[in-house]
N, C-alpha and C positions, 0 to 999 in steps of 0.2 A: 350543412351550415349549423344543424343543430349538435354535430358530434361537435365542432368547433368553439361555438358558443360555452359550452359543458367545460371543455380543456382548459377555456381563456379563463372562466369564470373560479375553477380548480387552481389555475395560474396565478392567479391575482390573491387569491387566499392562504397561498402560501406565506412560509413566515420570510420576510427579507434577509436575515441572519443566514438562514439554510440557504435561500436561491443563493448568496453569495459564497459563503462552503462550498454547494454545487460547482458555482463557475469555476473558482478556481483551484477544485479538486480535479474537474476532468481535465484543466486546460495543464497541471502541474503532471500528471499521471500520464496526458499526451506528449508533453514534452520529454520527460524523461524516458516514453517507448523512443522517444526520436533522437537518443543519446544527446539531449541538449541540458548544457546545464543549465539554463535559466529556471528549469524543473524545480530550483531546491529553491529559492527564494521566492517564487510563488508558492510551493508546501508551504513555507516557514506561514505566509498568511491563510491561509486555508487550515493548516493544523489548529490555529490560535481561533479559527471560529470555531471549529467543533469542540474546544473544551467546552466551552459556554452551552452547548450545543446536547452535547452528549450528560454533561451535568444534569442536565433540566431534565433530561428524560431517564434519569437513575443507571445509567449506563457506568457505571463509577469506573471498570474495567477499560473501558473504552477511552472514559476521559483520561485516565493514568495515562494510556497507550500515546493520545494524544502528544504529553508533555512530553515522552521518550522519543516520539516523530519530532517533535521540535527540537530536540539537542540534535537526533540524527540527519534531521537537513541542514543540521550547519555544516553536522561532520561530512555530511556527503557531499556539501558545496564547496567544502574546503577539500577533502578528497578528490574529486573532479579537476578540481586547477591547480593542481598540482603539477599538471605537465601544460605545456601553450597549447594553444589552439591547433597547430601543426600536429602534435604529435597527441592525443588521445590517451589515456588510460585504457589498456585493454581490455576486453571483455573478457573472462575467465571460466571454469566450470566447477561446480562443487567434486569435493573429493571424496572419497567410501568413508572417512574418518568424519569428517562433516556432516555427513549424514546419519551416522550411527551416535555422535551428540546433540543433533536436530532431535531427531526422536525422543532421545532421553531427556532434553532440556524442557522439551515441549509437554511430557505426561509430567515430568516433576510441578512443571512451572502450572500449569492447568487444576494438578491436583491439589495445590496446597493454595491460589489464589480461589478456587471455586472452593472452596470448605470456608473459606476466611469469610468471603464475600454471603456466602449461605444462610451461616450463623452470626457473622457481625452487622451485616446491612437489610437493608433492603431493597437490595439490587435486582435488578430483571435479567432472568435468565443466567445465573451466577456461573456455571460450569461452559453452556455455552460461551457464553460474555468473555470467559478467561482463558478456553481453547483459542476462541479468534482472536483473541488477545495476544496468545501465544505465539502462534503463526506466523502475525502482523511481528511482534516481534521480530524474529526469527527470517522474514523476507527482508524487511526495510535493510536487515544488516549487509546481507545478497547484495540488497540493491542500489546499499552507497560503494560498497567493493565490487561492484561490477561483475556479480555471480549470475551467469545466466539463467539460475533455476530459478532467480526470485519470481519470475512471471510464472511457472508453474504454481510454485507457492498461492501467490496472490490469483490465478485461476480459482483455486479451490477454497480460500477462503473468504473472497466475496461473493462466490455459491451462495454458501453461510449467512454471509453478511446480508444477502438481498430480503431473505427472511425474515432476519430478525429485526430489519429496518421497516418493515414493510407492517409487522405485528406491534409497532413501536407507534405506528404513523407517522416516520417518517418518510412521507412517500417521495419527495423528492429526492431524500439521501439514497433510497433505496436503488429508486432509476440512473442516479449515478455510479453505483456500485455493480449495477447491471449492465452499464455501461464500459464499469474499468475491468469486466471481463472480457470483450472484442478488445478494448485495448492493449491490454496484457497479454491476450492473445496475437495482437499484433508485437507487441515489444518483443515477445518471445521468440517469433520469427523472422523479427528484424534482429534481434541481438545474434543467433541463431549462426546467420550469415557472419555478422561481423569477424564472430568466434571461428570460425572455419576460413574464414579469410586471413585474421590472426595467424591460425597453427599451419596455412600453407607459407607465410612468410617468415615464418621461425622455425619450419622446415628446411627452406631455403637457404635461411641465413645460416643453418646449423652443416649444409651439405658444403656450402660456400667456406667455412672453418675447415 
């Protein structure tokens, strides 16, 4: 009773802005493992709390980040329906090419926003702040185009993220970021299937030619 007591009273002292970021970060992050589109219009609200969010706590990196998640769940809302409901956008996989401009895009973009951020602000954690920045970049793209690694991606950089939320105080962001690792972890191996189900029917299709 008394561990309980302790959680409610922690519960209740949280800030309402964040519990509602929380909700409908896990609930946009679940849907999208369950290839639903309804994913990007709930981001669209959940990204719009955490600029506010991430401001306040000098996250400047982060709040950037935010407004770039905001263009990209339109683009990924509008990506998705682009086919009916019938017929899906497929799940795809990154390519050797892709990944050897991931890596470079990510030291460029890391190195020259954490120098900026170091010397011009007074930002928390400026080089961190702007690798997960990076990353987050670099997945969301994945994951309006339907690249299976994005969930790898977002595996490793809400690692990151649980940390730096957690030495911020924000403890509820934190547990949902700990959270969107089992998810992502799930999306991963549900997308996983889809994509192997995929390339046995365009096998098919291609012996049937």
């Amino acid at each position: 009773m008394y561990l309980i007591s302790v959680f409610t009273d922690w519960l209740w002292n949280q800030s309402l802005l964040e519990t509602s970021g929380v909700i409908t970060g896990i609930l946009c992050v679940y849907l999208a493992a369950k290839n639903n589109i309804w994913s990007w219009p709930i981001a669209i609200i959940s990204v719009l709390i955490y600029i506010f969010i991430f401001f306040e706590a000098k996250l400047y990196a982060d709040t950037g980040l935010q407004v770039y998640f905001l263009l990209m769940n339109f683009y990924g809302w509008y990506f998705w329906s682009r086919k009916d409901e019938r017929k899906k956008v497929p799940v795809s996989s990154i390519t050797p090419k892709e990944i050897i401009l991931s890596v470079a895009g990510i030291v460029v973009f890391t190195a020259g926003l954490g120098f900026f951020l170091y010397k011009g602000t007074d930002a928390s954690f400026p080089f961190i702040d702007s690798f997960c920045t990076a990353c987050s970049l670099l997945a969301q793209v994945f994951l309006a185009r339907k690249v299976l690694e994005n969930w790898l991606i977002w595996i490793f950089v809400d690692i990151i993220y649980v940390g730096v939320y957690i030495s911020k105080g924000l403890h509820l962001t934190a547990g949902m970021y700990a959270l969107y690792i089992i998810i992502a972890a799930i999306g991963y191996h549900d997308w996983r299937k889809d994509y192997q189900k995929g390339r046995v029917l365009l096998s098919g299709q291609n012996q049937i030619v």
